[in-house]
BADRENDO-320299 format. One line per field, with one value per residue: residue in one letter; chain; x, y negated, z negated of N, C-alpha, C in turn. Coordinates in Angstrom, 2 decimals, padded with zeros to 5 digits. Layout:
BEGIN
aa = [A,...]
ch = [A,...]
nc1 = [X,...]
nc2 = [Y,...]
nc3 = [Z,...]
cac1 = [X,...]
cac2 = [Y,...]
cac3 = [Z,...]
cc1 = [X,...]
cc2 = [Y,...]
cc3 = [Z,...]
//
This chain:
BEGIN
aa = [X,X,X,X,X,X,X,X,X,X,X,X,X,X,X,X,X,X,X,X,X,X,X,X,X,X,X,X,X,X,X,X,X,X,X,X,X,X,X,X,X,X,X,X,X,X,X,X,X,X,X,X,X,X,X,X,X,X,X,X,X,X,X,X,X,X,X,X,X,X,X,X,X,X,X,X,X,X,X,X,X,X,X,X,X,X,X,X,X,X,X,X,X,X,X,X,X,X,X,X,X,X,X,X,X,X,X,X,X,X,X,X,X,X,X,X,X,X,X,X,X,X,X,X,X,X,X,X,X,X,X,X,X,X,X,X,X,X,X,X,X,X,X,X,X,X,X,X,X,X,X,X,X,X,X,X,X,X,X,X,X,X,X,X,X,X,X,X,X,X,X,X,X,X,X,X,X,X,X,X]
ch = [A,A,A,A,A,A,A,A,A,A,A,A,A,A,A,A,A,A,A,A,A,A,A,A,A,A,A,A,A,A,A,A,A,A,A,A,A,A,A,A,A,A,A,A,A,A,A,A,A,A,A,A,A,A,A,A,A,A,A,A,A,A,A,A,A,A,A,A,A,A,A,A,A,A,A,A,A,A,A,A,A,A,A,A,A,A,A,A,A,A,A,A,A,A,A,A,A,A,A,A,A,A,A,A,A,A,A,A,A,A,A,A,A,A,A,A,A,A,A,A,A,A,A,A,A,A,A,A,A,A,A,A,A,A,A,A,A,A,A,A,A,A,A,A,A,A,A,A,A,A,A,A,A,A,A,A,A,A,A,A,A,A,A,A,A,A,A,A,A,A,A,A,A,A,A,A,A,A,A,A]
nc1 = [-025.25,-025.32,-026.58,-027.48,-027.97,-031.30,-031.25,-031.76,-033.87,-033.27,-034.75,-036.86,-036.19,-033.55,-031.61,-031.24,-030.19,-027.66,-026.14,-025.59,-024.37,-021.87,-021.22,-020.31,-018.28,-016.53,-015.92,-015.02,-012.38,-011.68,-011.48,-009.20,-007.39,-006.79,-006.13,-003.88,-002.43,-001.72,000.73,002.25,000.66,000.62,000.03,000.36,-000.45,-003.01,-003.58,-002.08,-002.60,-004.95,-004.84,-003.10,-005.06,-007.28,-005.05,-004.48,-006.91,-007.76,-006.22,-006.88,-009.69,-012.27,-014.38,-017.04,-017.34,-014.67,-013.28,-015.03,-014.67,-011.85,-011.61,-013.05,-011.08,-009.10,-009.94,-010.68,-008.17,-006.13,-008.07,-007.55,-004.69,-004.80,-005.50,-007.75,-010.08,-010.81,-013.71,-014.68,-012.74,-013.79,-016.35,-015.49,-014.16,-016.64,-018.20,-016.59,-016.62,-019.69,-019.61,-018.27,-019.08,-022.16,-024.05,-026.32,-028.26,-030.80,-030.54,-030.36,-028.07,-025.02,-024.43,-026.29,-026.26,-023.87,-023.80,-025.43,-024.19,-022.07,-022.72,-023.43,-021.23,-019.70,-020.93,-020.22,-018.88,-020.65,-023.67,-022.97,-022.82,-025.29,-026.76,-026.06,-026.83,-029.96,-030.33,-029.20,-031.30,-033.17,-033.22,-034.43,-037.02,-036.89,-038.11,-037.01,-033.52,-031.27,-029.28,-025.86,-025.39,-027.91,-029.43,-029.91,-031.73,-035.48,-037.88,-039.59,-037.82,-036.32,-037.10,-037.35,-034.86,-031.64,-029.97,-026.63,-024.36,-024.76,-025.62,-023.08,-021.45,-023.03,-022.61,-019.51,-019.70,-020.83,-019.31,-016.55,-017.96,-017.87,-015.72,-014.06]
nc2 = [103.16,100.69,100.58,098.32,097.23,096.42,092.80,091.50,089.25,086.22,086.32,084.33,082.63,083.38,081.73,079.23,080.13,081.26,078.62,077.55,079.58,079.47,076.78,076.66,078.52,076.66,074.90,075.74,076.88,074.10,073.33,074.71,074.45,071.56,072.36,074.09,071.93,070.29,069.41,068.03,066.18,062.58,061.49,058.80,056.60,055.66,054.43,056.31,058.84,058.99,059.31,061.56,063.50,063.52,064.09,067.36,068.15,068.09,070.21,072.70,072.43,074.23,073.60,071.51,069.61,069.52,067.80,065.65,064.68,064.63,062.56,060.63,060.48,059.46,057.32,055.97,055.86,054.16,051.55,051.43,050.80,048.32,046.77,046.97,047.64,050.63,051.37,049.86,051.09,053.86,053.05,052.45,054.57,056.13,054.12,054.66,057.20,057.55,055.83,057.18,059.71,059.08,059.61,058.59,057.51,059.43,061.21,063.56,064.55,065.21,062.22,061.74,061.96,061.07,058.70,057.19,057.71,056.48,053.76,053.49,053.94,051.42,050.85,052.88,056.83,058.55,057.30,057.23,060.09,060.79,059.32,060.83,063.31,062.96,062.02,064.13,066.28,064.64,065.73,068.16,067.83,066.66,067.46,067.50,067.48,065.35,065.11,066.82,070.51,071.36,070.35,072.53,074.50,075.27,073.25,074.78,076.19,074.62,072.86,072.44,073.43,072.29,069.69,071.58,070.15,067.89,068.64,069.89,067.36,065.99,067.86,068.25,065.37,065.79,067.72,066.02,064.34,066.27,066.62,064.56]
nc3 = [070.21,067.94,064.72,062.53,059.03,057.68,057.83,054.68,052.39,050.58,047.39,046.06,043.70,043.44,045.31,044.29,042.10,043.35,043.94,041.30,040.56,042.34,042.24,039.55,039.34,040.64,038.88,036.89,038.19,038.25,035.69,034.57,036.55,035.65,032.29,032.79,034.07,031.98,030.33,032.54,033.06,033.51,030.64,029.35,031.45,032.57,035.48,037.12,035.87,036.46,039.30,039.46,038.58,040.69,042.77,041.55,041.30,044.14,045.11,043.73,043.81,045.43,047.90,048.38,046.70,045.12,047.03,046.95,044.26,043.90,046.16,044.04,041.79,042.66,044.06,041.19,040.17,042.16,042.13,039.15,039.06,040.30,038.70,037.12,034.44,032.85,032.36,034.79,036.92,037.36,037.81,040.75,041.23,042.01,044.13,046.02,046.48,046.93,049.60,051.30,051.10,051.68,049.78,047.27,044.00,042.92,045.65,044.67,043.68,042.43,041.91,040.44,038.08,037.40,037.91,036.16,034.10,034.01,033.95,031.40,030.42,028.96,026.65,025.33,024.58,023.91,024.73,027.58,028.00,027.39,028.94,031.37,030.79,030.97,033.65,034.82,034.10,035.52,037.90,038.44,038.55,041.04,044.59,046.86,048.50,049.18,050.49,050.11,049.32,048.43,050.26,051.74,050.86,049.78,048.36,046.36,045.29,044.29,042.26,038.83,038.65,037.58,039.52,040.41,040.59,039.50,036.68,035.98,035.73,033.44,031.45,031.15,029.83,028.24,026.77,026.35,024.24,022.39,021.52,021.15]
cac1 = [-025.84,-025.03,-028.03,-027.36,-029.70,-031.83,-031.04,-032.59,-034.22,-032.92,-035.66,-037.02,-035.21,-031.98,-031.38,-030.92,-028.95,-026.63,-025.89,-025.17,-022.79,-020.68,-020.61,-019.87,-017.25,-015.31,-015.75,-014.13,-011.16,-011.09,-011.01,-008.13,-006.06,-006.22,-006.25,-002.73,-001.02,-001.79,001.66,002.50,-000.31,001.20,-001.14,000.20,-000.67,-004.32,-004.10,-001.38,-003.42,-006.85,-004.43,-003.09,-005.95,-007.33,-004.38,-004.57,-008.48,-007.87,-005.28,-006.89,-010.91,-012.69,-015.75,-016.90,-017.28,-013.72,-012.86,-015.33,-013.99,-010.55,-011.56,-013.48,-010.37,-008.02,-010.20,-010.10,-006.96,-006.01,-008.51,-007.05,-003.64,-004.89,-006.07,-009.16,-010.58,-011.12,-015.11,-014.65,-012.20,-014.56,-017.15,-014.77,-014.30,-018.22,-019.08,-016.02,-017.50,-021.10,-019.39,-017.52,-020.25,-023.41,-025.30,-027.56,-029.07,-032.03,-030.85,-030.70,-026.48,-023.67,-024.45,-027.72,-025.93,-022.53,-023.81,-025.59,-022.94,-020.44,-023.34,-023.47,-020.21,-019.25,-021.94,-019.65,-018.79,-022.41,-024.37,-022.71,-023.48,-026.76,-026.97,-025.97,-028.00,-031.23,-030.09,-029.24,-032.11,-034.49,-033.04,-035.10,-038.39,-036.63,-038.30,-036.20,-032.48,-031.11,-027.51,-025.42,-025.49,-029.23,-030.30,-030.32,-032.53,-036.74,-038.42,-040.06,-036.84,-035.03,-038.22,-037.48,-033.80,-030.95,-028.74,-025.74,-023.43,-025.19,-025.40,-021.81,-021.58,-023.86,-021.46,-018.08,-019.82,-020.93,-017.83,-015.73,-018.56,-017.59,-013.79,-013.59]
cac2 = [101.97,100.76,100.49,097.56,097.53,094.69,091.59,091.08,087.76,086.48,086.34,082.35,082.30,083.38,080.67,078.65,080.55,081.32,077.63,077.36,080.93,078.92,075.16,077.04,078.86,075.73,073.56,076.77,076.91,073.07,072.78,075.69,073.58,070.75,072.78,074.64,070.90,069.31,068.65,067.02,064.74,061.00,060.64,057.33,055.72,055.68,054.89,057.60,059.69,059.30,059.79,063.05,064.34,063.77,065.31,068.08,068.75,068.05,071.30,073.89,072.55,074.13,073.46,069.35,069.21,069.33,066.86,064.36,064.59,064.14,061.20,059.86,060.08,058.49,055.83,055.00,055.24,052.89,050.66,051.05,050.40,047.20,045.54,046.97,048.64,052.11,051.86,049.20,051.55,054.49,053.00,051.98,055.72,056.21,053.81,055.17,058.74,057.22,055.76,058.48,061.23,058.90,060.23,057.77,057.57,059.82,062.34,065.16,065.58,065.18,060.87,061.53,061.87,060.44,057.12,056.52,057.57,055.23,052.34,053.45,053.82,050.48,051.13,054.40,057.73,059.28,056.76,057.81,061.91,060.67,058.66,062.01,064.13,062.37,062.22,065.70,067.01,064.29,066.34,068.99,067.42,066.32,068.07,067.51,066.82,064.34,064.88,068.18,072.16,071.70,070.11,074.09,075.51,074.99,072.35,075.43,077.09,073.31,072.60,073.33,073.81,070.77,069.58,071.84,068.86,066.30,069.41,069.50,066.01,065.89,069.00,067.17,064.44,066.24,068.39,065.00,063.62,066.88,066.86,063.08]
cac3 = [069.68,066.17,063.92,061.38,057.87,058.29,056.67,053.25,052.16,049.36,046.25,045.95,042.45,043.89,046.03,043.39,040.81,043.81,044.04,039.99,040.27,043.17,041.46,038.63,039.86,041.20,038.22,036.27,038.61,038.21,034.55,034.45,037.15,034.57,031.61,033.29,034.40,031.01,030.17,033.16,033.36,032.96,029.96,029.12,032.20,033.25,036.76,037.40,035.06,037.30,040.53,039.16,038.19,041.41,043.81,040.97,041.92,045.72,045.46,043.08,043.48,046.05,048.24,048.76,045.28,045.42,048.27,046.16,042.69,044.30,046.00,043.13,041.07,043.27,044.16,040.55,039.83,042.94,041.61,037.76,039.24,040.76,037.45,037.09,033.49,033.02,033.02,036.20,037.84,037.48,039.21,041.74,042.56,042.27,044.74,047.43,046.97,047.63,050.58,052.09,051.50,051.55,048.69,046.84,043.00,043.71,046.59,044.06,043.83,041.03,041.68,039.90,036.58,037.02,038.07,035.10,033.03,034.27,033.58,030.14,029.55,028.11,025.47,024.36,025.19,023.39,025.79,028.90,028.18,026.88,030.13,032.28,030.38,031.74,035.07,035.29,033.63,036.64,039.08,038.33,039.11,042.55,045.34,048.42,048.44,050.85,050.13,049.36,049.75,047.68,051.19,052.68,049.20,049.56,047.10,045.59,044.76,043.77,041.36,037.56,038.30,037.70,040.53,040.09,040.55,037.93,035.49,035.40,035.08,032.35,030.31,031.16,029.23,026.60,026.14,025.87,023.19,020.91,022.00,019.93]
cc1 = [-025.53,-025.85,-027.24,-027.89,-029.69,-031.72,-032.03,-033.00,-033.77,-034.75,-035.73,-036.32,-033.81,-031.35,-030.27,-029.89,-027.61,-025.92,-025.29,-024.11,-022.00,-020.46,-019.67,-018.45,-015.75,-015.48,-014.73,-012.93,-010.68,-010.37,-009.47,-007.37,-005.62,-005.67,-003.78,-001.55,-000.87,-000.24,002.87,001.99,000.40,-000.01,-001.27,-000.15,-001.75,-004.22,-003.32,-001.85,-004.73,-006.12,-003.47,-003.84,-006.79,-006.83,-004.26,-006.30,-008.42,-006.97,-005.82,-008.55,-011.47,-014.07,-016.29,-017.12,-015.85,-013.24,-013.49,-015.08,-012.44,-010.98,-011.89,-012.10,-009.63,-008.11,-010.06,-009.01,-006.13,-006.61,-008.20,-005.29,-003.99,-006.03,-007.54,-009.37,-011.12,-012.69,-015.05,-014.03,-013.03,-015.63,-016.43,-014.52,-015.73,-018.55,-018.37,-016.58,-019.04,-020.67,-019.21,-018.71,-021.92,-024.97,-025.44,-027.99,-030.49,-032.23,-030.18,-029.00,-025.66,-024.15,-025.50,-027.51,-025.06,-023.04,-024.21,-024.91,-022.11,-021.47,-022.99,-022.40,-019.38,-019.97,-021.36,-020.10,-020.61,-023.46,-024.08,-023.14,-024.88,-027.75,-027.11,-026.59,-029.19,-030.88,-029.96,-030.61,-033.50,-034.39,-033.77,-036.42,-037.70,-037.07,-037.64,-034.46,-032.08,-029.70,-027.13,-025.73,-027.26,-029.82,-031.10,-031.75,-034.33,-037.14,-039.13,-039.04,-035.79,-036.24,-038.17,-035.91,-032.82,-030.17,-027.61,-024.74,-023.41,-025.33,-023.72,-021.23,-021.70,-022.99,-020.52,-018.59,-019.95,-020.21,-016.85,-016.30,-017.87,-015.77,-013.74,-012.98]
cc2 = [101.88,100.00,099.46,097.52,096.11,094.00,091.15,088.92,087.76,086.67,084.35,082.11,082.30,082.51,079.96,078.99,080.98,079.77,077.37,078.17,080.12,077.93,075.77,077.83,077.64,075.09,074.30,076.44,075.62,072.63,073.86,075.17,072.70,071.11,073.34,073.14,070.13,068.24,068.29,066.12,063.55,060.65,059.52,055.86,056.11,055.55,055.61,058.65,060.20,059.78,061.36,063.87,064.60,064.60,066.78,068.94,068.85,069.69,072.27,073.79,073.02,073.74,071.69,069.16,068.61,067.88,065.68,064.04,064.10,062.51,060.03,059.47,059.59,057.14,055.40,054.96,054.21,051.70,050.38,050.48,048.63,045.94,045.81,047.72,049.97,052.44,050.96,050.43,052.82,054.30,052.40,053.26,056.03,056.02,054.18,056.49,057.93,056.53,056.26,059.87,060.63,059.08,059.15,057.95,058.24,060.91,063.38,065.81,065.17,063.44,060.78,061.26,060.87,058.54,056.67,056.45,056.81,053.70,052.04,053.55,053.12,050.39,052.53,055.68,058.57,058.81,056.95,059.56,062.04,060.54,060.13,062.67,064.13,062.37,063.28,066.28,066.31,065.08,067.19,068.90,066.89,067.62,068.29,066.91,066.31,064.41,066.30,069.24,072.41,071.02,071.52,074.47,074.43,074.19,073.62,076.18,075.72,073.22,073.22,073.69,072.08,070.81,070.35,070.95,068.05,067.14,069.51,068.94,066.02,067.03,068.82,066.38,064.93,067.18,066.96,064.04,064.74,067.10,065.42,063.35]
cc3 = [068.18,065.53,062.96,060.42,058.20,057.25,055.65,053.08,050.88,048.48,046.30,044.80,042.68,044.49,045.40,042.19,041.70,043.94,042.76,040.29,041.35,042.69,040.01,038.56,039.86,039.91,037.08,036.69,037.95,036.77,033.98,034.71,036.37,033.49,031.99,033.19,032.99,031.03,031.29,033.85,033.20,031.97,029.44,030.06,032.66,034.61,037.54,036.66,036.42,038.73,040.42,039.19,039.29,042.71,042.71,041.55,043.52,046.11,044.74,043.38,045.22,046.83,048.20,047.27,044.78,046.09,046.99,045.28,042.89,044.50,044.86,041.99,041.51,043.60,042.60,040.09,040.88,041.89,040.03,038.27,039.77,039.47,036.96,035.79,033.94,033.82,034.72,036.86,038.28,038.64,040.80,042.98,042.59,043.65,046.34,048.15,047.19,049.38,052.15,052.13,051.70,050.80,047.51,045.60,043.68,045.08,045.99,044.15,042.30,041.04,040.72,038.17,036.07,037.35,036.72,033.98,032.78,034.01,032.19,029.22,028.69,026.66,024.25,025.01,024.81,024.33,026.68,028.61,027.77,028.52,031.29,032.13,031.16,033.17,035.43,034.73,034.59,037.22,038.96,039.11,040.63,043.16,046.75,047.84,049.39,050.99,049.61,049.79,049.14,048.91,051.97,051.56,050.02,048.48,046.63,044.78,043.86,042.30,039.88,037.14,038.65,038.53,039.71,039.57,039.52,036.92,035.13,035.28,034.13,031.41,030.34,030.07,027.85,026.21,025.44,024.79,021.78,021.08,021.32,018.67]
//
């Protein structure tokens, strides 16, 4: 017979900081993959820019974080190729990823930040990471998630801590406020 050790529970804090050490993880790889292709981004063309940067994340980002950041950038660069402004084309991939994955202002994922960012973004880059900020920092007080890998985690273990997703939203934004 082969004795197994019995499976440990995690700790109610752990939960949660295992969810940060894996987002965190991928958003690492991701900014490396970019960081690595720089100079053969098309940086003079925005909506071959946003569709780079997307099949660039769809190939180095893992985990649905991945998959949705891809799509989000492809939808806008489609939609910047088809006449559309930067902040328009943005929300253009916004509202495909709310499409395609179903997640909502309010069910506790990466939309919680990035949406409001992309409202505020015609107002300037400081008002969009201002904008994310607050959104990532509601998530906290969210008790249930309706959307995402924070649907598995307990409202006692989500409580106090920020959607992974809309936190690194919200530090994209405010990296590219001190990167000006």
């Amino acid at each position: 017979m082969i004795r197994r050790p019995p499976r440990s529970t995690p700790k109610p804090s752990s939960a949660a900081s295992d969810v940060y050490k894996r987002q965190g993880s991928t958003v690492k790889t991701a900014v490396q993959s970019l960081a690595d292709a720089i100079d053969q981004l098309p940086l003079a063309d925005t909506a071959e820019l946003l569709r780079a940067i997307g099949s660039t994340l769809s190939q180095s980002m893992g985990g649905s974080s991945g998959v949705i950041l891809a799509i989000f950038f492809s939808s806008a660069g489609h939609a910047a190729a088809n006449g559309k402004t930067l902040s328009e084309a943005l929300i253009s991939g916004l509202e495909r990823i709310q499409d395609v994955g179903g997640a909502q202002l309010g069910d506790r994922t990466m939309i919680d930040a990035l949406a409001p960012a992309l409202d505020a973004l015609p107002h300037g880059l400081v008002a969009a990471a201002q904008a994310a900020r607050h959104g990532a920092d509601a998530t906290a007080q969210m008790t249930k998630a309706r959307a995402g890998r924070a649907t598995y985690v307990s409202a006692s273990n989500l409580v106090g801590h920020n959607d992974p997703g809309a936190e690194a939203v919200a530090l994209l934004f405010e990296h590219l406020v001190k990167a000006q």
